[in-house]
KOLVO-755766 format. One record per atom (N, C-alpha, C, O): x, y, z. Coordinates in steps of 0.2 Angstrom, whole numbers, plus 5000, padded with zeros to 4 digits. Layout:
BEGIN
XYZ
...
! end
This chain:
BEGIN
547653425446
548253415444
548353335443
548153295447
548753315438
548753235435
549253215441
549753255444
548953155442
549453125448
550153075445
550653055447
549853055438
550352995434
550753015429
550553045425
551253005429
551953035427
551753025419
552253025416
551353025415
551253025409
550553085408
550553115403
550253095413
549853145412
550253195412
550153245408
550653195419
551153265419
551253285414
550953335412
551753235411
551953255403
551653265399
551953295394
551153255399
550553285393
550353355395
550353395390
550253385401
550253445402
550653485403
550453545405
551253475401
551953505400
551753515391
551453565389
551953455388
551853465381
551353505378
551453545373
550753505382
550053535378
550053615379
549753655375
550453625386
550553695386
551053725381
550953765377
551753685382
552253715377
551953725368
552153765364
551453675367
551353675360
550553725360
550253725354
550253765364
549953805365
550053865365
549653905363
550753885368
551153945368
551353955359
551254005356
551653885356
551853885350
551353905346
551453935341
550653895348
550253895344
549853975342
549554005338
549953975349
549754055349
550354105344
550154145340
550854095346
551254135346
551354155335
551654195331
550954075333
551354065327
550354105323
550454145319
549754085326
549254145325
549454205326
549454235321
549654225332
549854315331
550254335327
550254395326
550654295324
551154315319
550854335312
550954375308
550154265310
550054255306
549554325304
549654355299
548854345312
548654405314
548954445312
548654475307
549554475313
549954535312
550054555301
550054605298
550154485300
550554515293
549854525290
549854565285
549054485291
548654505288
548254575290
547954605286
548454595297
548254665297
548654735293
548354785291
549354705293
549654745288
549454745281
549354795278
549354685279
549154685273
548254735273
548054765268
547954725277
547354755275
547354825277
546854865277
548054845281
548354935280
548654965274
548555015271
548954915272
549154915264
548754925257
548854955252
548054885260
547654895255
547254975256
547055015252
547254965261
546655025265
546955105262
546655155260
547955115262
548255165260
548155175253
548055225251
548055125248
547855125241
548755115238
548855145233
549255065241
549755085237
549754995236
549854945240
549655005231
549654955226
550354895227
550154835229
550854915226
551554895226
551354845232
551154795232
551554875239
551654875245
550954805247
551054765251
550254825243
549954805245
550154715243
550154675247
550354705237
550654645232
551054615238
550854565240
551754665241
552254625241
551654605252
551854545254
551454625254
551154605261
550854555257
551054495259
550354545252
549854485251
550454405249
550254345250
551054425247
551654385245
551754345253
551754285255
551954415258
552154375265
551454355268
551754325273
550854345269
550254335271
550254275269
550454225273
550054255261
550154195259
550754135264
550654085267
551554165261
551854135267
551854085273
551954025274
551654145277
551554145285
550754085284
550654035287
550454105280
549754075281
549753995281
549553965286
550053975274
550453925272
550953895277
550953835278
551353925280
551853885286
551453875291
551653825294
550953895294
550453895298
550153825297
550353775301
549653805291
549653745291
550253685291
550153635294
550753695288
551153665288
551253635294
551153575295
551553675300
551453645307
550753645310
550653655316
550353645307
549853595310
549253675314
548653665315
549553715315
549253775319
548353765317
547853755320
548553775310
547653805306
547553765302
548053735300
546953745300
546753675296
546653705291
546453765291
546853665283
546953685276
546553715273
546653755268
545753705278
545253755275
545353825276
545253875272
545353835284
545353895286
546053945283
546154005283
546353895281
547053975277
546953975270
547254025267
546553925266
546153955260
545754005257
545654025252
545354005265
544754035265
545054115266
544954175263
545554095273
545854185272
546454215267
546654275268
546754155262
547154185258
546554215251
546654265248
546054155251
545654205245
545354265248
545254315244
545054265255
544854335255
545454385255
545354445253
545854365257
546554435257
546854455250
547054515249
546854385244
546854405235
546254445235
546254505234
545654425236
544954475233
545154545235
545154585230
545254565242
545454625244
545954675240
545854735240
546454625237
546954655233
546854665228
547054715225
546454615225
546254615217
545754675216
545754715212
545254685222
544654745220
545054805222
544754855221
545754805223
546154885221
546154915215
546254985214
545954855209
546054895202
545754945201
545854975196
! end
């Protein structure tokens, strides 16, 4: 346990922005599971408008800092590929 009052504060901060960080991955987790339920059912429509909010979420992700710009690249082109090989 930090003894100096600025330590403290760092492990206060580091946790609270840990909890956000989680919280804002499982969110991100969640809409591309859908989307690849989506894909899996074969319904086209449904699958487009999940690949729509996936993108989103993925996007506002790096924006606060959660995932690095590679890593939501990498998984919005795998989640378009997944969409596109429905044709």
């Amino acid at each position: 346990m930090p003894n100096i009052k600025s330590a403290i504060k760092r492990v206060d901060v580091s946790e609270r922005n840990r909890v956000s960080n989680k919280s804002n991955k499982n969110e991100m987790n969640t809409c591309i599971k859908n989307l690849d339920k989506a894909v899996k059912s074969g319904n086209k429509a449904e699958a487009e408008a999940k690949l729509k909010d996936a993108f989103k979420v993925i996007d506002e992700n790096v924006t606060k800092g959660t995932i690095h710009k590679n890593k939501a690249n990498r998984k919005k082109a795998v989640a378009a590929k997944s969409v596109n090989e429905m044709k």
